[in-house]
C-alpha positions, 0 to 999 in steps of 0.5 A, a space after each residue: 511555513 507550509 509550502 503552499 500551492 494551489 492546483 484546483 479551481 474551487 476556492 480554499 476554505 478561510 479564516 478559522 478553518 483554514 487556520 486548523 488545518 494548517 496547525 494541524 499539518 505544522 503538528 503532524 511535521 514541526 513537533 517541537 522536542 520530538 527526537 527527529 526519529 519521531 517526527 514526520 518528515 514531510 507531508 501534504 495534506 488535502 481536505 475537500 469539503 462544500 466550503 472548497 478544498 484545502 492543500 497544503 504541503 510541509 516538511 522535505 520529501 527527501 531528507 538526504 538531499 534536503 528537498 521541500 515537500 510539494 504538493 505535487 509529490 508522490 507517495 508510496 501508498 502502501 496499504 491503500 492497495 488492500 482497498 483496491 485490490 478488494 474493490 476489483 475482487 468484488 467487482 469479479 464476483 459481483 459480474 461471476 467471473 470469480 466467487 468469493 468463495 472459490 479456492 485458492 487452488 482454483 487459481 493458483 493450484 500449483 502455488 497453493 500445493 506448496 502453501 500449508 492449508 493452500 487446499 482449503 483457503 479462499 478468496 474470502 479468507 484471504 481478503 479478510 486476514 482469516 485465512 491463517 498465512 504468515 508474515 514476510 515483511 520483517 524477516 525476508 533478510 534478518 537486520 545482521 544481513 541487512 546491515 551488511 549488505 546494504 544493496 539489498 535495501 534497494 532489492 525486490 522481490 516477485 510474489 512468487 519468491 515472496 509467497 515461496 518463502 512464507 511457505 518454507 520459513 513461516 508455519 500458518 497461525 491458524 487453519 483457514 477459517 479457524 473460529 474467531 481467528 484473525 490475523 493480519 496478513 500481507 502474504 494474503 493480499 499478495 496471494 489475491 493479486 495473483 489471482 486477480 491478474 488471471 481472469 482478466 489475462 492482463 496483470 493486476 496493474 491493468 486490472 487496477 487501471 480498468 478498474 479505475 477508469 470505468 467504475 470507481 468514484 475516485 482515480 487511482 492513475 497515480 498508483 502506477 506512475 513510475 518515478 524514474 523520469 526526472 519530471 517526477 518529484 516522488 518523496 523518499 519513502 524507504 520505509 516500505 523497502 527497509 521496514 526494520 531500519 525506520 
């Protein structure tokens, strides 16, 4: 069954409703004759509609030690981030701090003269995966170095070094604004949270929580929460540090 735990005030929705929701989170974790590979191990689901909010969690957040999922765990977001980062570059062209139409080269000149096309992409691009840059995720080590050396599933990597190899490694796809081409990139957005850490003179995560604090609707505080302190139950998510083993 769920691990349930209530942390807000408003009252849960009932009867029927709860009980889909409820299926579905079981669902999404308990598939019966799925291969374990296959399943979600563990998950917390919230719906906040008029009738109150529903949370509930289910399956381990860590399944080498065998823990439960709470609903007071956190996650990585991953991608989340992309929607964020857009919503601050935004906010800088909207007070003329930035255009979206400015160079990457106005921000990042020597980073950009190393990069193929860096002269000619911008912000804009770069927010909208039109600006031709490559991958890294999959092919920062290949899988024989990885699984021979195991200390590098825990290791990271500052934009620089990630950005310098996509420079060295990867060839762009397309030029930058290339008629009807588009392609998904990581690179980029690791690109425009470097610039964004300029014009405020204070890094991407504070531009993040300023951001949070005065003019969004929703709070993104739990993004930085470090879990390191043992009062922190985070969910073991190494998909996002060793993509190619999951």
């Amino acid at each position: 069954m769920p691990n349930r735990q209530r942390v807000f005030n408003s009252p849960l929705p009932t009867g029927e409703l709860r009980d889909r929701y409820t299926a579905f989170l079981n669902d999404l974790v308990y598939r019966p004759g799925e291969p374990a590979q296959r399943r979600t191990p563990g998950a917390v689901l919230l719906v906040d509609r008029a009738e109150g909010r529903f949370l509930e969690a289910a399956g381990l957040s860590d399944l080498a030690e065998g823990k439960t999922t709470d609903t007071a765990d956190l996650f990585e977001i991953g991608s989340i981030t992309k929607l964020f980062t857009t919503v601050i570059l935004l906010q800088l062209d909207e007070e003329g701090i930035l255009s979206l139409d400015d160079l990457l080269a106005d921000w990042l000149p020597n980073i950009a003269a190393t990069l193929p096309h860096g002269d000619q992409m911008t912000l804009r691009q770069l927010a909208s995966h039109t600006a031709g840059l490559n991958e890294y995720e999959r092919d920062l080590y290949p899988m024989p170095q990885l699984l021979g050396e195991s200390d590098l599933l825990e290791r990271g990597f500052t934009p620089e070094e990630i950005v310098d190899w996509v420079a060295k490694n990867r060839p762009p796809l397309f030029a930058p604004g290339a008629p009807a081409a588009w392609q998904y990139s990581n690179t980029g957005f690791i690109l425009l949270g470097m610039v964004l850490e300029w014009p405020r003179e204070r890094g991407y995560r504070n531009s993040m929580q300023s951001a949070s604090s005065s003019r969004w609707v929703w709070k993104v505080r739990s993004c930085w929460m470090a879990c390191q302190s043992a009062d922190r139950r985070c969910a073991a998510t190494m998909r996002w540090t060793a993509p190619m083993l999951t």
